[in-house]
C-alpha positions in Angstrom: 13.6 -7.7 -16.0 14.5 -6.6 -19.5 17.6 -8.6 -20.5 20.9 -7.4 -20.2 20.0 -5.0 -17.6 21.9 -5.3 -14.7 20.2 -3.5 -11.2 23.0 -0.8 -10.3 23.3 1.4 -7.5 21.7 5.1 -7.1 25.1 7.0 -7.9 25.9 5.2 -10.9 22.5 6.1 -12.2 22.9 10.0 -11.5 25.8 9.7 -13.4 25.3 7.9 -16.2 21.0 7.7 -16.5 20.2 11.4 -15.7 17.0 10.9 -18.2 15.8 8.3 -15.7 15.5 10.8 -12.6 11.5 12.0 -14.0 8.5 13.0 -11.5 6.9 9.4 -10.0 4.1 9.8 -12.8 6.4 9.1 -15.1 8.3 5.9 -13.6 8.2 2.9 -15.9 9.1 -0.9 -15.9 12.9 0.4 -16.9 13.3 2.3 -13.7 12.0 -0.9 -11.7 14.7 -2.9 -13.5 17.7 -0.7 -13.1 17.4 -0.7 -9.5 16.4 -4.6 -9.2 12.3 -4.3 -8.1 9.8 -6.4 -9.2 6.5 -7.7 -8.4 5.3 -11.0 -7.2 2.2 -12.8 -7.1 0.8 -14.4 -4.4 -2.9 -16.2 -4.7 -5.4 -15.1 -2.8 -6.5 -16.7 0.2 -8.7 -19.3 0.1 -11.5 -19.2 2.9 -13.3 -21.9 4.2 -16.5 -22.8 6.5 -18.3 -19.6 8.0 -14.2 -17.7 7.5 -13.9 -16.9 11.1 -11.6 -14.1 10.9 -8.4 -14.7 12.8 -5.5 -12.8 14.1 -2.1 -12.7 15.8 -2.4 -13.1 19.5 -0.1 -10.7 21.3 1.5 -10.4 25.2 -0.3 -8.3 27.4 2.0 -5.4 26.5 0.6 -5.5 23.2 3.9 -6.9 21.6 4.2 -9.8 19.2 5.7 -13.3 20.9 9.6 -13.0 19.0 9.5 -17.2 18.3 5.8 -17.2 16.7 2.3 -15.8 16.0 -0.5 -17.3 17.6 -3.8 -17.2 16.0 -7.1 -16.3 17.8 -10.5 -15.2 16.8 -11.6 -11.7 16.3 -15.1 -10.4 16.7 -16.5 -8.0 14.9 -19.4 -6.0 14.7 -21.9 -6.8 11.5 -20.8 -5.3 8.7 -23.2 -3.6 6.2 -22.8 -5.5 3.1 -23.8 -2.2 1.0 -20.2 -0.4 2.3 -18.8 -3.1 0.5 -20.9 -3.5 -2.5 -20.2 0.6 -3.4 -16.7 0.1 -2.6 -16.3 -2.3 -5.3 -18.9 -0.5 -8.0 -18.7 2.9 -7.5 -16.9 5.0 -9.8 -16.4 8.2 -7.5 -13.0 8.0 -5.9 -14.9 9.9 -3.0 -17.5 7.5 -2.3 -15.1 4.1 -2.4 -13.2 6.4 0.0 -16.1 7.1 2.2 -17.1 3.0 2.0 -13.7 2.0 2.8 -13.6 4.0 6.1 -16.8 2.9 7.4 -15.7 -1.1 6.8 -12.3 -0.1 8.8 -12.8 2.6 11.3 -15.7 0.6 13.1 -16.6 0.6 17.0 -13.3 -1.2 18.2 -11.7 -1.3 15.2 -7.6 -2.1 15.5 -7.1 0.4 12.9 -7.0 4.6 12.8 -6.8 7.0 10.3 -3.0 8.7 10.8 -3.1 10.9 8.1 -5.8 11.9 5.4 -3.3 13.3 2.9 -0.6 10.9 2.5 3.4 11.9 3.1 5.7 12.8 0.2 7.8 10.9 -1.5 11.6 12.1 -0.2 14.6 11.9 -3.0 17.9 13.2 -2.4 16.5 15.4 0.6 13.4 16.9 -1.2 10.2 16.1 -1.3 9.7 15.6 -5.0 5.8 14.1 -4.7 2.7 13.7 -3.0 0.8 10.8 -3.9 -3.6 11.7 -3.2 -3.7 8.8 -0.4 -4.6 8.0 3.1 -2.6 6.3 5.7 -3.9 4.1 8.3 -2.0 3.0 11.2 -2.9 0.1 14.3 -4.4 1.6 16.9 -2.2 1.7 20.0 -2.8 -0.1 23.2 -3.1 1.8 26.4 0.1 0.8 27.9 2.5 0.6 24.3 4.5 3.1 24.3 3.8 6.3 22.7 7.2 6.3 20.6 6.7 3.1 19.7 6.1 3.5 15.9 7.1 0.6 14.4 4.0 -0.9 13.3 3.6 -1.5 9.7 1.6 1.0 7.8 -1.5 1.1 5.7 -2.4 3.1 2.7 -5.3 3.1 0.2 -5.0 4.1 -3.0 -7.8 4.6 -6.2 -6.1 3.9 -9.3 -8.5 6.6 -10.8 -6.0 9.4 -9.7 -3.0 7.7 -11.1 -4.9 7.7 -14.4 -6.2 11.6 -14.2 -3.0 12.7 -12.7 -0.9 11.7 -15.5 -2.9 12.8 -18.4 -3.0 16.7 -16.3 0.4 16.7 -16.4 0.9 15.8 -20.1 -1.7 18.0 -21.0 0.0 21.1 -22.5 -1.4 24.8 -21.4 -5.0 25.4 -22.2 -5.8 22.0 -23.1 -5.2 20.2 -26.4 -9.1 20.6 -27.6 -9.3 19.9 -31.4 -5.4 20.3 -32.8 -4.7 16.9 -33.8 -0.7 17.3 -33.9 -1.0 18.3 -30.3 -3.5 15.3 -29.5 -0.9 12.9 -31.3 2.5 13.9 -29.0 -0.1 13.7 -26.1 -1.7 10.5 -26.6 2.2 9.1 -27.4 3.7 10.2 -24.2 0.4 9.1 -22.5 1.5 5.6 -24.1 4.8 5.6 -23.2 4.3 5.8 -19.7 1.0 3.8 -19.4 2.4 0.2 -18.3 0.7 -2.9 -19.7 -0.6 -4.1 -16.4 -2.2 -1.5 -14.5 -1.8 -3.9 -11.8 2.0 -3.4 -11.9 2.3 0.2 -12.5 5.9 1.2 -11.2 4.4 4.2 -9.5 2.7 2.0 -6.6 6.5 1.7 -5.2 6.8 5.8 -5.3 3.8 4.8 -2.9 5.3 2.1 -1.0 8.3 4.0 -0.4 6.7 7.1 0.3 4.9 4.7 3.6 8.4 3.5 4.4 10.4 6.6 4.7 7.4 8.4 7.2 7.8 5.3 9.2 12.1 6.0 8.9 11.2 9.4 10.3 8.8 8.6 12.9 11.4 6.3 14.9 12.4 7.6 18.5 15.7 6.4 17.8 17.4 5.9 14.4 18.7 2.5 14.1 18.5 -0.1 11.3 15.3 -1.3 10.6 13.4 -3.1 8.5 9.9 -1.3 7.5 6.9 -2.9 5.9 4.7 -1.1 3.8 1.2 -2.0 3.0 -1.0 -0.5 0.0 -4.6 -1.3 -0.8 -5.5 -0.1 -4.3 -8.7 -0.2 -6.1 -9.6 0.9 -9.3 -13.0 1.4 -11.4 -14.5 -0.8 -13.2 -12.3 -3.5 -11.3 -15.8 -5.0 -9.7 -14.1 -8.3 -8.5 -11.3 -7.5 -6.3 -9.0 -4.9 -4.7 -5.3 -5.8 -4.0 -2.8 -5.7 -1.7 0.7 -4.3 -2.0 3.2 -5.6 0.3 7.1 -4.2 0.3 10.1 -4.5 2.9 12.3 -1.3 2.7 15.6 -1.5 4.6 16.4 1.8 6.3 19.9 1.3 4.4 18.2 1.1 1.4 16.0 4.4 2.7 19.7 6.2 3.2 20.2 5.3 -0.5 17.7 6.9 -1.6 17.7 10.4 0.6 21.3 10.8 -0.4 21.8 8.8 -3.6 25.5 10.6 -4.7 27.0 8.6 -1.8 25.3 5.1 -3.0 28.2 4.0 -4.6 27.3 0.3 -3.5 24.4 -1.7 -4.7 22.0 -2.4 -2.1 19.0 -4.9 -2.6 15.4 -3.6 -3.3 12.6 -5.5 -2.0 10.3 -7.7 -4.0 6.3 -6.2 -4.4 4.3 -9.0 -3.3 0.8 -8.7 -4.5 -2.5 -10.5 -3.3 -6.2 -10.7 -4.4 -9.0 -9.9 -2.2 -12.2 -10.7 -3.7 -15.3 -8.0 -2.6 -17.9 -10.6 -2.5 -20.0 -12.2 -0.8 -19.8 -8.7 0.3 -21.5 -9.6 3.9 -17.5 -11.1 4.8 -15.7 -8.7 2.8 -14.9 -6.7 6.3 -13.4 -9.9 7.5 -11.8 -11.3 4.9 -10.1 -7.6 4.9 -9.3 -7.2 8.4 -7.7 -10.5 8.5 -5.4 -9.8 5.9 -4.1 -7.2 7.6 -4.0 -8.3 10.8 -1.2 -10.5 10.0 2.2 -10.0 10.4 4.3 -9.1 7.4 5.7 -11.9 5.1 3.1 -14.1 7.0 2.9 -16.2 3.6 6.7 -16.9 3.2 10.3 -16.4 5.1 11.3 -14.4 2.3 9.4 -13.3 -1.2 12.7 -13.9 -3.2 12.5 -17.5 -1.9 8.6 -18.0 -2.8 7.3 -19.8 -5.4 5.0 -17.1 -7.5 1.1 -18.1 -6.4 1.5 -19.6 -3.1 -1.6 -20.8 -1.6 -3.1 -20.0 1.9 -5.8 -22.0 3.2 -7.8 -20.5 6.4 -10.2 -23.2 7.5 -12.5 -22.9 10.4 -15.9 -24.8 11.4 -16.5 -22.3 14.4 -19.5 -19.9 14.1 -18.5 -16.1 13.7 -19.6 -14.4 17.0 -20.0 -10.2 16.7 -20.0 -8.1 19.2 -19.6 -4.2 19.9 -16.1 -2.8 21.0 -15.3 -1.1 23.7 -13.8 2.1 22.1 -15.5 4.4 21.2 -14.9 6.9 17.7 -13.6 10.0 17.8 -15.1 11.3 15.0 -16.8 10.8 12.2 -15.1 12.4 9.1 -15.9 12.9 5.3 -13.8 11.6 2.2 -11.5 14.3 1.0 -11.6 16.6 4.2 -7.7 17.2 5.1 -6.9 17.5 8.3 -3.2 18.9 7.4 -0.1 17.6 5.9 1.1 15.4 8.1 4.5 14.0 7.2 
């Protein structure tokens, strides 16, 4: 956080920081700091043996045990090591899309595509942007409830169309082409809002929260809550890993935001936790993945503010990994960029 900024709450900024209230494409590190956000980084898990991948046990309902999370092995079909070779190396945004699906919609797979285009981003009632993302969701179990939708959240996001999306929306009318003034304004506004870390672009929490407020809608019944939202993002020519977002939205801190002019009072953002996932050996990268996000949010630590930045997590195991074929069957195949409606 810059110093002597002090987080304030959403009112005071509509008041007195009218400049700050841009399109998402254009949030940078001093709208993170006004509103007390930040990222933290966690290390990245450290596998050992043959990484048998493991995951939270749950009750026969299909709920979580309230005192603790179990661990138990997960098979797996084989994985094709070539879905995650092109997911790390291609440059298409289409094909990593394409690569990523297969690794995470396979025959049994505890995880569903819920929507192909993701949900806007909500501000003071309006839907203000749509980030180009998917969502997944958990799969239900037959006898969960079909309101129940209070699972955490899953999107995937390719840095690429952060980077394109930004520079078509500097771009003046009929392109800048060879008028150097023109090219000069651009290329400085393009700087402005181009952070120093990719890897901690403000605009991955438009994202987060985007997740977190179609979770706030989907509830049966409105009560407060506690949402986690999860964000894969990869980006070309990042070969080595892809990362994973985690973020905690409070649905007082969601009110806040849908109708900021009555956020008189300061209420906490969440820390941005942020974790390495390394694509090779590519033959495990499937269940190095899965197991990631099997587990339950905040798995790591009670709470981020309290965790030292680059916590370890060692996940030993000597047992062999056993694969076999699930028992239900997909729906449908489907290809990268086909929308199948605005789901909100």
């Amino acid at each position: 956080m810059q110093p002597g900024l002090e987080p304030q709450p959403l009112a005071s900024l509509m008041r007195y920081h009218r400049e700050l209230f841009v399109d998402p494409l254009f949030w940078t590190s001093r709208h993170l700091d006004l509103v007390g956000c930040r990222f933290k980084w966690l290390k990245q898990t450290e596998y050992t043996g043959d990484n048998t991948v493991m995951h939270q046990a749950q009750n026969k309902d299909g709920t979580h045990k309230s005192s603790d999370f179990d661990q138990e092995p997960v098979r797996l079909p084989t994985s094709d090591p070539s879905d995650a070779r092109r997911l790390a190396r291609a440059s298409a945004p289409t094909m990593k899309l394409i690569c990523l699906y297969s690794i995470l919609e396979y025959e049994g797979s505890a995880f569903e595509v819920l929507c192909e285009s993701g949900p806007k981003f909500y501000f003071a009632g309006q839907g203000i942007h749509r980030p180009k993302y998917p969502v997944f969701r958990r799969r239900k179990k037959d006898n969960q409830p079909s309101d129940d939708d209070t699972q955490s959240l899953l999107g995937y996001f390719d840095y690429s169309n952060l980077f394109y999306g930004r520079k078509e929306r500097l771009q003046p009318m009929g392109g800048i082409h060879n008028n150097a003034p023109v090219v000069r304004i651009f290329e400085k506004r393009l700087a402005q809002i181009t952070p120093a870390n990719w890897k901690e672009d403000p605009y991955l929490v438009c994202i987060l929260l985007s997740i977190a407020q179609l979770q706030e809608r989907s509830l049966a019944t409105k009560k407060p809550t506690t949402h986690t939202s999860r964000l894969l993002v990869a980006k070309w020519p990042e070969y080595e890993f892809i990362y994973l977002y985690e973020a905690q939205f409070t649905s007082e801190l969601l009110e806040a935001i849908e109708n900021p002019k009555n956020a008189t009072t300061y209420i906490k953002w969440p820390i941005i936790t942020v974790k390495k996932i390394r694509f090779e050996p590519y033959d495990t990268f499937r269940e190095r993945l899965v197991d990631e996000l099997l587990r339950p949010p905040n798995l790591d630590c009670e709470s981020a503010s309290n965790l030292k930045d680059g916590t370890d997590r060692i996940v030993t195991s000597s047992a062999k990994r056993q694969h076999e074929e699930g028992d239900e069957p997909r729906t449908r195949r489907r290809k990268a960029g086909m929308n199948s409606g605005n789901r909100d």
